[in-house]
C-alpha positions as CSV (number, residue, x, y, z in Angstrom):
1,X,-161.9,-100.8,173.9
2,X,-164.1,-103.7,175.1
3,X,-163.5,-106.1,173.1
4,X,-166.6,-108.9,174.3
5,X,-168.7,-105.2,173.2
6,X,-166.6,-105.4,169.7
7,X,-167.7,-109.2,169.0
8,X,-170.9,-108.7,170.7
9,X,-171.1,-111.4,173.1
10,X,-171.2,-111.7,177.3
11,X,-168.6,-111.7,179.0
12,X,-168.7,-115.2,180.0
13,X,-169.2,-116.8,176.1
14,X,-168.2,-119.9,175.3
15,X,-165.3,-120.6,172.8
16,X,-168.0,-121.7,170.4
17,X,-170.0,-118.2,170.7
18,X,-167.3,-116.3,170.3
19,X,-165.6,-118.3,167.2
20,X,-169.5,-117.8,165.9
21,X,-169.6,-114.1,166.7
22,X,-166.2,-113.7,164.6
23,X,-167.9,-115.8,161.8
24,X,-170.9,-113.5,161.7
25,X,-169.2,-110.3,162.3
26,X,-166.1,-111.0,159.4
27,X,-168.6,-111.8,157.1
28,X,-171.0,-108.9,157.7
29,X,-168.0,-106.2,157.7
30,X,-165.1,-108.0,155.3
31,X,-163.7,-104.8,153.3
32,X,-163.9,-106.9,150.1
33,X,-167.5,-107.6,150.2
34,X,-168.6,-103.9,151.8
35,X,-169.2,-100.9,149.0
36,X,-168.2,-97.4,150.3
37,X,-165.7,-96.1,152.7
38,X,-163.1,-99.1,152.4
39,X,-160.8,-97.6,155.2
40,X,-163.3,-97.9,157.6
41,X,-164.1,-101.2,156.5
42,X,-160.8,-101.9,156.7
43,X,-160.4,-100.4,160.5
44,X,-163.6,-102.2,161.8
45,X,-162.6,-105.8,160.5
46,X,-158.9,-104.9,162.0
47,X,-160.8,-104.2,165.4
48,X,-162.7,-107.8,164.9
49,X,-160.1,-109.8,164.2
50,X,-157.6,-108.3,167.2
51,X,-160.9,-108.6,169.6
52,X,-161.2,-112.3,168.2
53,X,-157.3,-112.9,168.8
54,X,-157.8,-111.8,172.4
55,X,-161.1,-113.5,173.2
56,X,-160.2,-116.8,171.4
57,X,-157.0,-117.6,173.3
58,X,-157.7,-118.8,176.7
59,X,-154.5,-117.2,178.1
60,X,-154.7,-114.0,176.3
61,X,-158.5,-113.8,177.5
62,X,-157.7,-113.8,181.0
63,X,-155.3,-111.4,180.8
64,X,-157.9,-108.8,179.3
65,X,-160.3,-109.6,181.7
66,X,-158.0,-109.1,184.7
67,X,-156.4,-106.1,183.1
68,X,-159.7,-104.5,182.5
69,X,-160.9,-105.7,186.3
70,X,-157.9,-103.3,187.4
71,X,-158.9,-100.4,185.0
72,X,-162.4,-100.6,186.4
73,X,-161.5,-101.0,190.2
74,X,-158.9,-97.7,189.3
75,X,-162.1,-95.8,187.6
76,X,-164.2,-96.1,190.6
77,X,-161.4,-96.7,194.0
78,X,-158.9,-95.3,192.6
79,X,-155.8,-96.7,193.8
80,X,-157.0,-98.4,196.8
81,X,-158.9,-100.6,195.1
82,X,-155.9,-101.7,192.5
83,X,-154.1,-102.4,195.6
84,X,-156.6,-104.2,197.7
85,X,-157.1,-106.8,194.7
86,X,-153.4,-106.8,193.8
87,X,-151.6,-107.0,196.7
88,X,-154.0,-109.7,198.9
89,X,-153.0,-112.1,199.9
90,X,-153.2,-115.8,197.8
């Protein structure tokens, strides 16, 4: 799950768009104010608010993005790409 594609902002927001993107988002899918289907009200704002815990903290963020840097290297190297970012030297 992307999560910047959840909250609908670029990867490189600001702390300030994303805390806005949250604000916008919560409101517009809240369960409470939302008529129909309230479990999948209830999943979407669930989705929101663990995209918003990720993308909010600055350590938590750059875990995701570096974890999600791997994934993609693995989708298109394979494992030779992993290991050429992973194991170079500092």
């Amino acid at each position: 799950m992307d999560y910047y594609k959840v909250l609908e902002v670029d990867k490189d927001a600001s702390n300030e768009v994303i805390k806005r993107a949250y604000w916008v988002l919560s409101k517009k899918h809240h369960p409470d104010g939302q008529r129909g289907d309230s479990e999948l009200n209830y999943q979407r704002m669930r989705l929101i608010n663990e995209a918003y815990d990720v993308l909010s903290d600055t350590n938590k963020r750059a875990a995701y993005n570096r974890r999600t840097q791997l994934w993609r290297l693995w989708l298109d190297d394979g494992l030779i790409g992993v290991a050429n970012v992973w194991l170079r030297p500092i």
